[in-house]
C-alpha positions as semicolon CSV with decimal commas, in nm:
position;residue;x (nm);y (nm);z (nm)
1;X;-3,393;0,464;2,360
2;X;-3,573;0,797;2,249
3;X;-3,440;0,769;1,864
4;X;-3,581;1,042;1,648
5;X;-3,353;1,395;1,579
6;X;-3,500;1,633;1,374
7;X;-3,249;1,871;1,150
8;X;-3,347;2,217;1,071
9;X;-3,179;2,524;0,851
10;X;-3,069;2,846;1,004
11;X;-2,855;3,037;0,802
12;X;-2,776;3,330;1,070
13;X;-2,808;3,406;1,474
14;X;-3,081;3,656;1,403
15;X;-3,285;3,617;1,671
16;X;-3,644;3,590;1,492
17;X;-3,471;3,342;1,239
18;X;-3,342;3,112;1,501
19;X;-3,666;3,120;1,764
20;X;-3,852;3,019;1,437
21;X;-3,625;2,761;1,396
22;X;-3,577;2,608;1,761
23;X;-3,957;2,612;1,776
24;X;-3,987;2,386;1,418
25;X;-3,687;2,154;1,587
26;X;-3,886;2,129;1,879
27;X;-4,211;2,051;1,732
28;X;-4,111;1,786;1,521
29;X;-4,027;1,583;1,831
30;X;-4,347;1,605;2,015
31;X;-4,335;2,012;2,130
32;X;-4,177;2,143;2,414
33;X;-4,490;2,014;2,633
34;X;-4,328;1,740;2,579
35;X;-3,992;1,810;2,811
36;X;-4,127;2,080;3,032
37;X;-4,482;2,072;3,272
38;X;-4,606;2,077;3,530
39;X;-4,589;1,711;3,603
40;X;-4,183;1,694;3,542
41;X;-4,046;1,403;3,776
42;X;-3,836;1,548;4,071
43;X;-3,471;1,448;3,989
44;X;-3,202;1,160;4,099
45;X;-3,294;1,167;4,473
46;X;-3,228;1,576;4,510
47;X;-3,156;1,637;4,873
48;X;-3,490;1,790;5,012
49;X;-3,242;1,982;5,255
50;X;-3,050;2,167;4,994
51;X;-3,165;2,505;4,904
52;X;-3,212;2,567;4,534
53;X;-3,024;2,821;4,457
54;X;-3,346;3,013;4,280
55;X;-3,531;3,033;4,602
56;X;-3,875;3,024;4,609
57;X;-3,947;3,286;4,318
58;X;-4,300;3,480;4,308
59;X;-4,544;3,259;4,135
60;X;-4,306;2,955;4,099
61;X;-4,491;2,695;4,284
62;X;-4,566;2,428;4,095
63;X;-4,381;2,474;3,798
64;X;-4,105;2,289;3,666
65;X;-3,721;2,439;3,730
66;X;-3,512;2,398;3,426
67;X;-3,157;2,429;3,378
68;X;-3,034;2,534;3,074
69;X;-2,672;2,387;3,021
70;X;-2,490;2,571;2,758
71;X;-2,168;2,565;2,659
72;X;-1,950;2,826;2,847
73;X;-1,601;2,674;2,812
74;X;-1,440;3,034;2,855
75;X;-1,469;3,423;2,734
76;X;-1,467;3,526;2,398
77;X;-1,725;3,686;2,223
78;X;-1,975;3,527;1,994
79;X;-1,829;3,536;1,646
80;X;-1,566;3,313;1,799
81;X;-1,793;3,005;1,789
82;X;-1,617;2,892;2,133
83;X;-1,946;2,887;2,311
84;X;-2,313;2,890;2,250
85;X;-2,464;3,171;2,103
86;X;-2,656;3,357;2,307
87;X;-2,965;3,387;2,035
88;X;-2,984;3,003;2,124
89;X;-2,997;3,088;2,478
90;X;-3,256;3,384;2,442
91;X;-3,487;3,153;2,241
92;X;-3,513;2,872;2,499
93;X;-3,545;3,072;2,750
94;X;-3,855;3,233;2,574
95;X;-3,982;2,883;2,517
96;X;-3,962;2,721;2,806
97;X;-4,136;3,003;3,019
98;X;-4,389;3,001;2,748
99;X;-4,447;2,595;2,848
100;X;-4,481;2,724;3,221
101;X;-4,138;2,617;3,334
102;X;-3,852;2,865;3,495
103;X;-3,564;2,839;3,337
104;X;-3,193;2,928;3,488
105;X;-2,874;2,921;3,325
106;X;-2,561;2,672;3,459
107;X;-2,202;2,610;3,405
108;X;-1,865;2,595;3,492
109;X;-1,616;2,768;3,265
110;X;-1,281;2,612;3,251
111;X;-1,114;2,948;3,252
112;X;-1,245;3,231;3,450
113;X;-1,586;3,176;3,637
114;X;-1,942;3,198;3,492
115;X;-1,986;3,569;3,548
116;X;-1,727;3,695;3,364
117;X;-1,729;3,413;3,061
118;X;-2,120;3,480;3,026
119;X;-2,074;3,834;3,001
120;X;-1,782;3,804;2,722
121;X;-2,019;3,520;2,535
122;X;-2,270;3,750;2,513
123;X;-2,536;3,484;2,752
124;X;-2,507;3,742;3,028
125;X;-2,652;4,024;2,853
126;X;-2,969;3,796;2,774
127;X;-2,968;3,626;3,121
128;X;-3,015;4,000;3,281
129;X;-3,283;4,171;2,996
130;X;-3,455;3,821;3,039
131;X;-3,405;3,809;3,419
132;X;-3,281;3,459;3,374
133;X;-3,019;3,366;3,710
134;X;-2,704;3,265;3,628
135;X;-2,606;2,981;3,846
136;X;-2,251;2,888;3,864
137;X;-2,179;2,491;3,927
138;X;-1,957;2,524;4,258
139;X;-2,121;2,272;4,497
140;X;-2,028;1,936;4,395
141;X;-2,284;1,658;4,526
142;X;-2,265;1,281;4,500
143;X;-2,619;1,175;4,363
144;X;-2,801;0,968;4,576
145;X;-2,915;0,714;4,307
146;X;-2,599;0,528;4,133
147;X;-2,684;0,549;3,714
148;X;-2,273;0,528;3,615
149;X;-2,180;0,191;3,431
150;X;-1,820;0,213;3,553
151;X;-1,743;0,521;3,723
152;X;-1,997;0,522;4,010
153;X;-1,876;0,843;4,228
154;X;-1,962;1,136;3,923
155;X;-2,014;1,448;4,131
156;X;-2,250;1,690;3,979
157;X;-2,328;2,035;4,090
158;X;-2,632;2,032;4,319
159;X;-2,802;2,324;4,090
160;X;-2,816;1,987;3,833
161;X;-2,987;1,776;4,105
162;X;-3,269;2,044;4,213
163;X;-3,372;2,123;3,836
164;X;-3,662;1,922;3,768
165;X;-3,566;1,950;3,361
166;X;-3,228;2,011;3,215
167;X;-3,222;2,110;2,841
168;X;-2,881;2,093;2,724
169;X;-2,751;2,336;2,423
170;X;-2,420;2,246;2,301
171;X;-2,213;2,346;2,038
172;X;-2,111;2,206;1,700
173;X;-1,736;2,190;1,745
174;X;-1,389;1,971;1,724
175;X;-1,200;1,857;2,021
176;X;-0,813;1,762;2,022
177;X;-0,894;1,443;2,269
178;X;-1,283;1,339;2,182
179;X;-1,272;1,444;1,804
180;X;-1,580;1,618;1,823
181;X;-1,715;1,822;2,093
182;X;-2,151;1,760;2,082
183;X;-2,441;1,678;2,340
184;X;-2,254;1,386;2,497
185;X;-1,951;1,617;2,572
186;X;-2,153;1,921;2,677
187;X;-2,285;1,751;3,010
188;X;-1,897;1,742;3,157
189;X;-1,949;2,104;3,224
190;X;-2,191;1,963;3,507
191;X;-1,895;1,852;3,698
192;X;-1,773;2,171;3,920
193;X;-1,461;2,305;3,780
194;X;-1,172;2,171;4,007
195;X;-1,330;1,839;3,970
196;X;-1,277;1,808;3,607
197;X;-0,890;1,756;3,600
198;X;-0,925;1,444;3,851
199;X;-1,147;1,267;3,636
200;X;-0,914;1,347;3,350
201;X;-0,619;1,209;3,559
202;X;-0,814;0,903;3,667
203;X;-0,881;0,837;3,295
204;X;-0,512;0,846;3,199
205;X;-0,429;0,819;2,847
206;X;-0,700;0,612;2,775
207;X;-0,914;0,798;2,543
208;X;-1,188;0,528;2,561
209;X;-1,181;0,562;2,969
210;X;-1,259;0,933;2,988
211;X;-1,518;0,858;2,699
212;X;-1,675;0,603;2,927
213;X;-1,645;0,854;3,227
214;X;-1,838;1,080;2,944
215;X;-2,135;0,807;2,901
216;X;-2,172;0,725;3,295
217;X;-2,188;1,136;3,323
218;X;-2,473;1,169;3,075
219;X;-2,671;0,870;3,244
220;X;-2,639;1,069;3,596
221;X;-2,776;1,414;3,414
222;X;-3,012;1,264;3,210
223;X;-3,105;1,582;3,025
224;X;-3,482;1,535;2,896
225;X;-3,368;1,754;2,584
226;X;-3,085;1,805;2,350
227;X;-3,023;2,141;2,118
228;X;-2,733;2,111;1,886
229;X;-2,610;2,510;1,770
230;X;-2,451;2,364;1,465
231;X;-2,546;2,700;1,300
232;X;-2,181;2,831;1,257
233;X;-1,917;2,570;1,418
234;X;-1,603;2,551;1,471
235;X;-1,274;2,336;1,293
236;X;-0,964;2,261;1,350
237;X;-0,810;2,356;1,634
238;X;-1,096;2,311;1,887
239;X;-1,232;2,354;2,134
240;X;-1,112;2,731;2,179
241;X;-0,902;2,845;1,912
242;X;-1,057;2,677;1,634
243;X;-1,170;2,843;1,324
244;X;-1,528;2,905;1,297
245;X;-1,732;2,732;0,982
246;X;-2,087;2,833;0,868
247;X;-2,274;2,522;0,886
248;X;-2,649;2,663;0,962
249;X;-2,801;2,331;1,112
250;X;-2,976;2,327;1,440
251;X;-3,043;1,940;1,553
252;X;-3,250;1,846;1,843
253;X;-3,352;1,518;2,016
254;X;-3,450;1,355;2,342
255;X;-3,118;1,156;2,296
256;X;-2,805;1,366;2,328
257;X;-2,663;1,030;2,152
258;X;-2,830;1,008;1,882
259;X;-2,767;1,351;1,790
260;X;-2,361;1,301;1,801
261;X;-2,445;0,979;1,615
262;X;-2,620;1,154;1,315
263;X;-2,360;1,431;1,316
264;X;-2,106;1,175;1,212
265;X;-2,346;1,106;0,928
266;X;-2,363;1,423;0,831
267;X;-2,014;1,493;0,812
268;X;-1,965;1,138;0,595
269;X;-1,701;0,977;0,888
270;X;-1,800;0,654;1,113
271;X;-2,007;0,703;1,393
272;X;-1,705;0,504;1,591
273;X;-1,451;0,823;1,517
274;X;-1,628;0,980;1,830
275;X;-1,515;0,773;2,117
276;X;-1,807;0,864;2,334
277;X;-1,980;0,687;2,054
278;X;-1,805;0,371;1,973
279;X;-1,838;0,336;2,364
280;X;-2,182;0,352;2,361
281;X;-2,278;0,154;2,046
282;X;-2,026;-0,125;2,266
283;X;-2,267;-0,106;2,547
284;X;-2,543;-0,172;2,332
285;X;-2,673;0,242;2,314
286;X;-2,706;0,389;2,031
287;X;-2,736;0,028;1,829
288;X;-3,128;0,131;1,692
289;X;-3,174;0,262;1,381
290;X;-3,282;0,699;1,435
291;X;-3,573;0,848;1,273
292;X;-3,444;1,175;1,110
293;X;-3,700;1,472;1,095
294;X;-3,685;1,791;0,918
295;X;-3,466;1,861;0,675
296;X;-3,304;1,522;0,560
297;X;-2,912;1,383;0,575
298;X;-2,831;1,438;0,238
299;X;-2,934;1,749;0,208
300;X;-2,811;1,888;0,538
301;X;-2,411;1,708;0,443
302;X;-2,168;1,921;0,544
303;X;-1,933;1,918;0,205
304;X;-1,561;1,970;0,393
305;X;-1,457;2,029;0,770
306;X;-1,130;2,031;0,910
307;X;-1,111;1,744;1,183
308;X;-0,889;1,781;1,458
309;X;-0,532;1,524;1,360
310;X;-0,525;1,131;1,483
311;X;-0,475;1,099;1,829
312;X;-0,305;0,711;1,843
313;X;-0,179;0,488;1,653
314;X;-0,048;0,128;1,804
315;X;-0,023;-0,131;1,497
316;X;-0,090;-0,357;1,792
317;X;0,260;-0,301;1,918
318;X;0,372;-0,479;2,261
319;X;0,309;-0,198;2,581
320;X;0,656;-0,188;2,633
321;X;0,732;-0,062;2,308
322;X;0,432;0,163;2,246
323;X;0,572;0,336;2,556
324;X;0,949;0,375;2,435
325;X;0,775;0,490;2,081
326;X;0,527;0,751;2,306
327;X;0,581;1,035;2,141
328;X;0,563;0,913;1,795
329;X;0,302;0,714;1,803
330;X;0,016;0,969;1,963
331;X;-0,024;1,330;1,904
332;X;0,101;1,555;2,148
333;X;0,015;1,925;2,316
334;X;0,251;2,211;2,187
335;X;0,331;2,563;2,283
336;X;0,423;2,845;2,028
337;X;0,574;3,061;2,212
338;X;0,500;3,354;1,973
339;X;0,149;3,357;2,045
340;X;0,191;3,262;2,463
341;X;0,070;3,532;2,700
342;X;0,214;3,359;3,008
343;X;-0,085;3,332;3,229
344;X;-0,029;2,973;3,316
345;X;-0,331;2,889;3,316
346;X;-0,244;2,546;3,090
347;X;0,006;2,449;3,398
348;X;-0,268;2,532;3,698
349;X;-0,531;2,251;3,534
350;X;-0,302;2,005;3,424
351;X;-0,385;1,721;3,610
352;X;-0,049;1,523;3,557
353;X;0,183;1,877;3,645
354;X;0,325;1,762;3,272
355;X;0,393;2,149;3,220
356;X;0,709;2,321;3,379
357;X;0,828;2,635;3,420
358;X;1,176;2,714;3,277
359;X;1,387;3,010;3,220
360;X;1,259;3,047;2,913
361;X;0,910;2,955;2,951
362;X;0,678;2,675;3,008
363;X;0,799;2,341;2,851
364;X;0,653;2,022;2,845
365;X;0,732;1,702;2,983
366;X;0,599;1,466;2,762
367;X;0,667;1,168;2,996
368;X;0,412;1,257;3,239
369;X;0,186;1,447;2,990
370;X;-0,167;1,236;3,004
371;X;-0,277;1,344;2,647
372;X;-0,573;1,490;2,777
373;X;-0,534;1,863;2,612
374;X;-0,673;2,008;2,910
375;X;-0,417;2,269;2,812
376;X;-0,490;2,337;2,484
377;X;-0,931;2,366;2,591
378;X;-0,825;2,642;2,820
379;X;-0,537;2,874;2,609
380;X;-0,739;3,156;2,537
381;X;-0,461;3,276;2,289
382;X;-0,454;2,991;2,097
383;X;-0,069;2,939;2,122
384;X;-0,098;2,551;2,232
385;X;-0,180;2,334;1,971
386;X;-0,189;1,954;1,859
387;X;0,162;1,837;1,710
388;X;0,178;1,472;1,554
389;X;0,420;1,230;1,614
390;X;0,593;1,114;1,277
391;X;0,526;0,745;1,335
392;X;0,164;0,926;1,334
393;X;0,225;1,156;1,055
394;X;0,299;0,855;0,837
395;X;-0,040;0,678;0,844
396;X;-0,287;0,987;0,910
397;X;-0,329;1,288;0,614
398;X;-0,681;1,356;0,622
399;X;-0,665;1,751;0,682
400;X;-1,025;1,773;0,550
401;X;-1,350;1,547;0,588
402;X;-1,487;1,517;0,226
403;X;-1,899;1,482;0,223
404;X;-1,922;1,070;0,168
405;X;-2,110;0,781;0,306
406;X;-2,000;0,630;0,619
């Protein structure tokens, strides 16, 4: 496995500041010659019959398509730190037409279709002074060369198949189900949208199956380069309605991986808290040791970030009574009612229909709720949240990650 990740300082999104500082990322793992050319490998067994959706563009022939995965979870403006900033967008787009390649821009929000999230995130704006396309991931395609471990039928959008590069560019932030929300993570977003709750559903409450559905998803994309915007993230309540923390890091790598792996260094907590993580170092990924470049671990530690609370707890209890004790043994989705606008959205992509509608609201039924907190990523308002249960409560107070040595 590719191993090094290179850490660099960026204090703000000003554009000069953080093209200066994706270049130096870049650079210190080979140069972005490196990941885009003219001699980039066609992709995965992309159907020859399927039209890109860039056409044939004046001058294009020959170069390199390259997809530039952000993360566009839904609408809300910058500052928010919900999605990537759009200075991170505008600078690899600048670099990788500088390298020769033509770069377009995919995803597929959660809530409220690429258009209209871009434009809120501020990555439309850029995409139309740049003339980048916008591609929206709405034609799901089953690639033709098996690369999952376990889950062996991952749909991706085609638009993922015909780019001959894909540079993914998440963002530094938490996430009620995975813990942290990073490179692995990111590449979900390369399902098509209705997709998404199935593979949620066919996970269950397994945290550790939807992290392996994670893994098998990131060996089908294979993105040739990762771009962590850890310049201000978000805490807490992610991965919409978190609080946003200056943290003014931007990591790269070849290895989406390794870069969630060092991010658990540089917060101080095991590189096992992520479950996409402890899956892959159980496959045998991830097990080398990774050559940091740049700016080193200690003095790029973050000092305190809020973690999202402890999902489970079983004390190796019998399955019949970890299911009577449910609800006090795992953290649960919860609705303040105060702050709920009604738009159902939370009850459209449940994938277990846990969320009914009663007379004086939406209510959960925690019986059939999957723990998945599809709800909570899409509840633009921030009025669901993550409640623990007290059998929970009782062996997890760690509201704050304290800088320390894994």
């Amino acid at each position: 496995m590719e191993s090094s990740v290179s850490i660099v300082k960026c204090k703000d999104y000003g554009e000069e500041k953080v093209l200066s500082a994706l270049r130096q990322a870049i650079d210190l793992i080979g140069g972005i010659q490196a990941f885009v050319n003219k001699g980039s490998r066609a992709r995965l067994g992309a159907l020859a019959s399927r039209r890109s959706p860039l056409g044939e563009a004046e001058g294009s022939r020959g170069k390199p398509r390259v997809l530039l995965k952000p993360n566009l979870l839904y609408g809300k403006s910058p500052e928010k730190a919900v999605t990537t900033h759009p200075s991170v967008v505008r600078g690899m787009i600048q670099i990788v037409r500088e390298a020769g390649g033509i770069p377009f821009i995919g995803d597929s929000p959660s809530v409220g279709g690429l258009m209209r999230t871009a434009e809120k995130a501020g990555i439309k704006a850029v995409a139309d002074e740049m003339k980048c396309p916008l591609v929206e991931f709405n034609r799901p395609t089953l690639p033709s060369k098996v690369e999952g471990k376990i889950f062996k039928q991952l749909e991706v959008d085609q638009a993922v198949l015909d780019a001959e590069v894909v540079i993914n560019l998440p963002k530094w932030k938490t996430h009620a189900q995975m813990v942290l929300t990073l490179g692995v993570k990111n590449l979900f977003g390369c399902v098509p949208g209705p997709r998404k709750p199935l593979w949620h559903l066919r996970a269950g409450e397994s945290r550790k199956a939807f992290a392996q559905v994670l893994l098998d998803l990131y060996r089908v994309v294979q993105p040739s380069l990762t771009i962590l915007d850890g310049v201000v993230g978000m805490e807490g309540n992610g991965p919409g309605s978190g609080d946003p923390i200056p943290l003014g890091l931007i990591l790269a790598s070849k290895n989406a991986l390794s870069i969630d792996l060092v991010v658990c260094d540089l917060l101080g907590i095991p590189r096992k808290s992520i479950p996409t993580n402890q899956v892959a170092l159980e496959d045998g990924l991830g097990g080398d040791s990774i050559e940091v470049l740049g700016e080193s671990i200690e003095a790029s530690k973050i000092s305190s970030f809020k973690l999202p609370p402890p999902f489970a707890v079983t004390w190796n209890l019998p399955g019949f009574v970890r299911k009577a004790l449910k609800n006090a043994l795992t953290s649960k989705p919860w609705i303040d009612d105060q702050l709920c606008e009604d738009c159902e959205r939370c009850a459209e992509i449940c994938p277990a229909k846990a969320l009914k509608k009663t007379g004086e609201g939406l209510a959960f039924d925690y019986g059939e709720c999957i723990r998945c907190f599809c709800c909570q990523e899409v509840c633009s308002s921030g009025a669901i949240s993550i409640k623990q249960g007290w059998a929970l409560k009782l062996v997890s107070r760690r509201p704050k990650v304290e800088s320390r040595r894994k």
